[in-house]
C-alpha positions as a Markdown table, in Angstrom:
| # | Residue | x | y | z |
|---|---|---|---|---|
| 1 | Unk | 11.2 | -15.3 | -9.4 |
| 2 | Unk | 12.6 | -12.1 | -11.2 |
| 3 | Unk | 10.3 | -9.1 | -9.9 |
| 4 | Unk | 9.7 | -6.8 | -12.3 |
| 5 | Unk | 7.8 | -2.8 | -12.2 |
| 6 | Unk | 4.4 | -2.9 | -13.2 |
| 7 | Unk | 3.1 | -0.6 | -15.0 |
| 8 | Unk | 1.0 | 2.3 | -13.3 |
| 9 | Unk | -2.8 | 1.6 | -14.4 |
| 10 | Unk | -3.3 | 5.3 | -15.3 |
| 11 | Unk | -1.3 | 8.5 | -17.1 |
| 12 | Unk | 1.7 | 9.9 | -15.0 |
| 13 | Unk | 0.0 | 13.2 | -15.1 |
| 14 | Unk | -3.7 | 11.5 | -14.5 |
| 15 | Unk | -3.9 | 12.6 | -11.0 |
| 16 | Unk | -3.3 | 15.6 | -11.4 |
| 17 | Unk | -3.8 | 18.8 | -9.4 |
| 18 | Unk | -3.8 | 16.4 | -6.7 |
| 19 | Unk | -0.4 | 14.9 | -7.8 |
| 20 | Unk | 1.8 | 16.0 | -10.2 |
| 21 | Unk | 3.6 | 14.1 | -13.2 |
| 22 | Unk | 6.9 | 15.1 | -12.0 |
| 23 | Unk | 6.6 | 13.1 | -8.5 |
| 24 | Unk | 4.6 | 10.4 | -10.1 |
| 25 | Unk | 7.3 | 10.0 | -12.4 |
| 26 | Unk | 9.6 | 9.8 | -9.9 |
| 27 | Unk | 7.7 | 8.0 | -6.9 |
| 28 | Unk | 7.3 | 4.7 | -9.7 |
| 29 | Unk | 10.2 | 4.9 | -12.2 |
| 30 | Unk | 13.1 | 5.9 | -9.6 |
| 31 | Unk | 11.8 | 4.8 | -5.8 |
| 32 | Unk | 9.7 | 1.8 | -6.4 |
| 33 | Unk | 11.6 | 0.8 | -8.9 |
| 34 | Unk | 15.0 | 1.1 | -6.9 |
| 35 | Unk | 13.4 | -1.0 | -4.2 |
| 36 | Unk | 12.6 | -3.7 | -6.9 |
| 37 | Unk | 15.9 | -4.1 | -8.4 |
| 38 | Unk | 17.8 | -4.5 | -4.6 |
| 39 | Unk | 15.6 | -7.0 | -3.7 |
| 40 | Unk | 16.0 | -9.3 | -7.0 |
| 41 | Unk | 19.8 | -8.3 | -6.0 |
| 42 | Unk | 19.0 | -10.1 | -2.6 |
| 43 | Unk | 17.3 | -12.8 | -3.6 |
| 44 | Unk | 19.9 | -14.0 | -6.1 |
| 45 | Unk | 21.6 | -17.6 | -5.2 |
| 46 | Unk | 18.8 | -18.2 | -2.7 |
| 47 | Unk | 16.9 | -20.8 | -4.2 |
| 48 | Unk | 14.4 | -21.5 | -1.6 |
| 49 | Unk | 13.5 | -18.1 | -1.1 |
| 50 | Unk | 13.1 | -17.5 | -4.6 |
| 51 | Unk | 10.8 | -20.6 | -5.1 |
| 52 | Unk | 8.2 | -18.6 | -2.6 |
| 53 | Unk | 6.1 | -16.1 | -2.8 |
| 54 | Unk | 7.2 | -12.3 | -1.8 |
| 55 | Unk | 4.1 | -12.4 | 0.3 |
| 56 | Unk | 5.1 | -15.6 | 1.9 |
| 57 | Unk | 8.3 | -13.9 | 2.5 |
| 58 | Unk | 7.5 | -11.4 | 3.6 |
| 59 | Unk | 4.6 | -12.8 | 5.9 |
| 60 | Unk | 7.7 | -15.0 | 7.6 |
| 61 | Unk | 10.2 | -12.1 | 7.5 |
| 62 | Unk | 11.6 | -13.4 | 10.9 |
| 63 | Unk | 12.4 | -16.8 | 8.7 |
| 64 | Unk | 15.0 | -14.9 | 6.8 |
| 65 | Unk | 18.7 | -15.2 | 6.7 |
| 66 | Unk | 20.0 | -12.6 | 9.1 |
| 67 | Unk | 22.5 | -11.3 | 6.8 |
| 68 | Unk | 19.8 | -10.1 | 4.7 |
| 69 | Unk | 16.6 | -9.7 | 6.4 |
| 70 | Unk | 16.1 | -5.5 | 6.9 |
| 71 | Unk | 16.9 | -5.1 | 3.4 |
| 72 | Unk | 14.4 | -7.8 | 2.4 |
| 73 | Unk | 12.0 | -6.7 | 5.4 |
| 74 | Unk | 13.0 | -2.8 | 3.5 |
| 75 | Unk | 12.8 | -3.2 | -0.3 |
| 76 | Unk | 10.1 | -6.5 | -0.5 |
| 77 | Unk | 7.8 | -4.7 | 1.7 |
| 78 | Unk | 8.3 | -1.4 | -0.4 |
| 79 | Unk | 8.0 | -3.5 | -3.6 |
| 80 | Unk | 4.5 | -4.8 | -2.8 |
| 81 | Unk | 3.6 | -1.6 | -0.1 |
| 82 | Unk | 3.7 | 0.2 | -4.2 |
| 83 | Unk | 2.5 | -2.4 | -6.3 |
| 84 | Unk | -0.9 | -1.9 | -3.8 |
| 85 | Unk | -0.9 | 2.0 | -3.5 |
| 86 | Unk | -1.2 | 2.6 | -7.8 |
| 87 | Unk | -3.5 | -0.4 | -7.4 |
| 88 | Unk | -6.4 | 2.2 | -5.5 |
| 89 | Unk | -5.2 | 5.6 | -6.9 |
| 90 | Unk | -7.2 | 6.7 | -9.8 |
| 91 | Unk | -9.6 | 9.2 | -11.8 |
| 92 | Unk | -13.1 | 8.0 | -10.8 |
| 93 | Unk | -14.4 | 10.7 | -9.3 |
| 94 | Unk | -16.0 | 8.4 | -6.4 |
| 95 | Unk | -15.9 | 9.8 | -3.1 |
| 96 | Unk | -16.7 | 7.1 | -1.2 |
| 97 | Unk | -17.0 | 3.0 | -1.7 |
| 98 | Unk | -20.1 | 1.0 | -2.5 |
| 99 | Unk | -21.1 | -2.2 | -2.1 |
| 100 | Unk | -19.7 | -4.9 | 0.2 |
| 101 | Unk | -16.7 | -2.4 | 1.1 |
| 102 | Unk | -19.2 | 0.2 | 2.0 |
| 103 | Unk | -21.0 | -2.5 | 4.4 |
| 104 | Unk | -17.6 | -4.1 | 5.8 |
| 105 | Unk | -16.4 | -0.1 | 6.4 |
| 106 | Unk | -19.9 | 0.4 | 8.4 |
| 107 | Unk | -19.8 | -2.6 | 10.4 |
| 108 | Unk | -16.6 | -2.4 | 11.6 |
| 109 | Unk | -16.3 | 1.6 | 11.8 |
| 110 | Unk | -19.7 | 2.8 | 12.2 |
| 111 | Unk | -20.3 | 4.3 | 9.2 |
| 112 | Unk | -17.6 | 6.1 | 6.5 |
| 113 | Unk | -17.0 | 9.4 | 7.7 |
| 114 | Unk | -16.0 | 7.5 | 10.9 |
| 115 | Unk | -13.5 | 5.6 | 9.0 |
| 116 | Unk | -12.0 | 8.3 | 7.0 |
| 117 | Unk | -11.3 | 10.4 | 10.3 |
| 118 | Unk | -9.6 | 7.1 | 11.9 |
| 119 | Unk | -7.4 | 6.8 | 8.4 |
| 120 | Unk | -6.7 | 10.3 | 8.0 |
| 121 | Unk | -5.6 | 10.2 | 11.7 |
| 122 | Unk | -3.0 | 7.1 | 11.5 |
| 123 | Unk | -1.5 | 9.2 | 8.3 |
| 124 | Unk | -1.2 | 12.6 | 9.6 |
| 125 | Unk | -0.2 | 10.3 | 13.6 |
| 126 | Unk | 2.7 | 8.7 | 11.8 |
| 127 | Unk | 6.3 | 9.3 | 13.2 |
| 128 | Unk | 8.8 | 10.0 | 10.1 |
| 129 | Unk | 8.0 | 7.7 | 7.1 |
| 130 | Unk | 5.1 | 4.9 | 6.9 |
| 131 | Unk | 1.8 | 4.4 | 5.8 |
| 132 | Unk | -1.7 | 4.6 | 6.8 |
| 133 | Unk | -3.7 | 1.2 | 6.1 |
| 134 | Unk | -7.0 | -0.2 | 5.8 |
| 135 | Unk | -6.9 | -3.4 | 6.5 |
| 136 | Unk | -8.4 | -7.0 | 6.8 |
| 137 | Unk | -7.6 | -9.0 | 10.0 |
| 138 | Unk | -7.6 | -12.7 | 10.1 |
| 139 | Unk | -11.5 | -12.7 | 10.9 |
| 140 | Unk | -12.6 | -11.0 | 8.0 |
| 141 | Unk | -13.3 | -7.8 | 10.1 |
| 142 | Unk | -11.6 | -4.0 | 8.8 |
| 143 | Unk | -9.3 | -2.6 | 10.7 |
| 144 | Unk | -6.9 | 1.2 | 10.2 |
| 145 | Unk | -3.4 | 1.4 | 11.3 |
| 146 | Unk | -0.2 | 2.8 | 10.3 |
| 147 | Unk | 3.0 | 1.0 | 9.9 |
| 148 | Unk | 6.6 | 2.7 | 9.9 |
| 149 | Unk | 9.1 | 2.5 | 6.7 |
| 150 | Unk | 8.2 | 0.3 | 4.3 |
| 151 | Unk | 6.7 | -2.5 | 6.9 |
| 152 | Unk | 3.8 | -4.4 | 5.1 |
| 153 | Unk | 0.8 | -5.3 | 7.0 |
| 154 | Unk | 1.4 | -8.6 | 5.9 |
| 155 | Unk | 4.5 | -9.1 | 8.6 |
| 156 | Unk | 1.5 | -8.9 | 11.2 |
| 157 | Unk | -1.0 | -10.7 | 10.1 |
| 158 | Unk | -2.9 | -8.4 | 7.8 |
| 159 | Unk | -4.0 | -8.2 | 4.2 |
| 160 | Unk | -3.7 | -4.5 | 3.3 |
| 161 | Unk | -6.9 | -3.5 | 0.4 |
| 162 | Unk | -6.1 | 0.5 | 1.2 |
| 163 | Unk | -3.0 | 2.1 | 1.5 |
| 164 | Unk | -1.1 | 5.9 | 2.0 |
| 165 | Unk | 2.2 | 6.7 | 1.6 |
| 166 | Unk | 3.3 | 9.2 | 3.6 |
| 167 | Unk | 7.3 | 9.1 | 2.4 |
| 168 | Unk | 7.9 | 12.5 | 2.0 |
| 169 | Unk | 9.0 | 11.7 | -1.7 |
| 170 | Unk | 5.4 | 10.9 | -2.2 |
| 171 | Unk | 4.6 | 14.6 | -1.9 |
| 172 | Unk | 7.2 | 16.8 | -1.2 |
| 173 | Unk | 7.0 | 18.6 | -4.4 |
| 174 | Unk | 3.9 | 20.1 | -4.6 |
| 175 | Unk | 3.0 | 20.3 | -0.6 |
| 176 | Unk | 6.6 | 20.1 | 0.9 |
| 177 | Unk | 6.3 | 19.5 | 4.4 |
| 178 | Unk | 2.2 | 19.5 | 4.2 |
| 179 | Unk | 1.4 | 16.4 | 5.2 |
| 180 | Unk | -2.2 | 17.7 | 6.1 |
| 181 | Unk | -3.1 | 18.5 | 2.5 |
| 182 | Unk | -1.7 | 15.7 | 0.5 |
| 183 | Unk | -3.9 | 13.1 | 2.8 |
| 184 | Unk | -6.9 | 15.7 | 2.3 |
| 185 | Unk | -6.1 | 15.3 | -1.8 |
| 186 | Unk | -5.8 | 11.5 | -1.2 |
| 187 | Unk | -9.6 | 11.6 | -0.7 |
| 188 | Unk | -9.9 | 12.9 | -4.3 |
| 189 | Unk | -8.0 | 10.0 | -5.7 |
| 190 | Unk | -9.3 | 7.1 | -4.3 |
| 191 | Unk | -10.2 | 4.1 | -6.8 |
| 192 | Unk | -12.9 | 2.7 | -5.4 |
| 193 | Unk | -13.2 | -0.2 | -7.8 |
| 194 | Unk | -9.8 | -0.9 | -6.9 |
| 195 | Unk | -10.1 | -1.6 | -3.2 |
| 196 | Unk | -13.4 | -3.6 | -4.0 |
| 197 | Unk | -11.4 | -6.1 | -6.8 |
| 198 | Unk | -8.4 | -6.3 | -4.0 |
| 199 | Unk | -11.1 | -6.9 | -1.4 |
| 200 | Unk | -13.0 | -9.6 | -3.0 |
| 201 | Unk | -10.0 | -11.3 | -4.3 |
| 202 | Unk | -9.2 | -11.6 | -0.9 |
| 203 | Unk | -13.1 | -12.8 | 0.6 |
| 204 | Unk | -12.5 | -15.6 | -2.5 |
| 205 | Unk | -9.5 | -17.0 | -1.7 |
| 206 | Unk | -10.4 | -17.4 | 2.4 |
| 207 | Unk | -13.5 | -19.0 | 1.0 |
| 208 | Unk | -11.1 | -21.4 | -0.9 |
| 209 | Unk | -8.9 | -22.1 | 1.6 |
């Protein structure tokens, strides 16, 4: 299939003090869009990778022709690392999850200040570029870690429902090499709602399966 840029679900300037239009702008309509248009470049004339799914692909990254498999492993990972991180930005003012999130972050963390310390720490503990995750294991159980580049969760066995990018070009404008307080503003931003849809789509579908 054709990948194309989804839309962000929310006004470029929408998160602002926190983030500014000008890297929003940027961040979506120059980097993750970049990374979309190389990786339909790669996947042209491959049939049989372009029958599956970019998750599937992604999941079985080591299945991949040689020839092309950092740049798929590089731009499909940043294509869905994105399409997730505008997923669980947003403007409702909730500082911390409810519901079944709230109960899966206490069982497996202790309770939520306990998690946010473990997050914060795998975003601010990340070598160079990455991101910090929250993350499903294949048990059902939470777990935080932080991947480098633009490696998805999914290459190890994960389903990512929370995610940071800690690029420098997610933040470099505004907080230059202040890592500290854009993942301090990230708290401000969090759609909670968001992680909640991506984390019962994800209890449905193991109950399907």
């Amino acid at each position: 299939m054709v990948y194309q840029l989804p839309r962000l679900p929310f006004k470029v300037d929408a998160l602002e003090p926190y983030i500014d239009a000008r890297t929003m702008t940027i961040h979506h309509c120059k980097h993750h869009a970049g990374y979309i248009r190389k990786l339909n470049d790669l996947l042209k004339g491959r049939p049989r990778l372009l029958a599956m799914t970019l998750e599937d692909i992604i999941a079985n990254i080591r299945s991949v022709p040689e020839d092309i498999r950092q740049q798929l492993r590089d731009n499909g990972g940043g294509h869905l690392n994105h399409s997730l991180f505008w997923q669980v930005l947003g403007t409702g003012g909730q500082d911390a999850p409810a519901g079944r999130v709230m109960e899966a972050i206490g069982a497996s963390f202790g309770d939520f200040p306990a998690f946010r310390q473990k997050f914060t720490t795998a975003a601010m503990t990340r070598f160079g570029s990455g991101w910090a995750w929250l993350c499903v294991d294949a048990d059902g159980k939470l777990e935080v870690f932080s991947t480098p580049n633009q490696d998805s969760p999914i290459m190890l066995g994960y389903r990512p429902i929370l995610g940071l990018d800690v690029w420098e070009h997610a933040y470099y404008l505004k907080y230059r090499n202040n890592r500290a307080d854009y993942v301090e503003a990230f708290w401000h931003m969090v759609n909670w709602n968001g992680v909640a849809e991506i984390y019962s789509h994800l209890q449905e579908t193991a109950r399907v399966q």
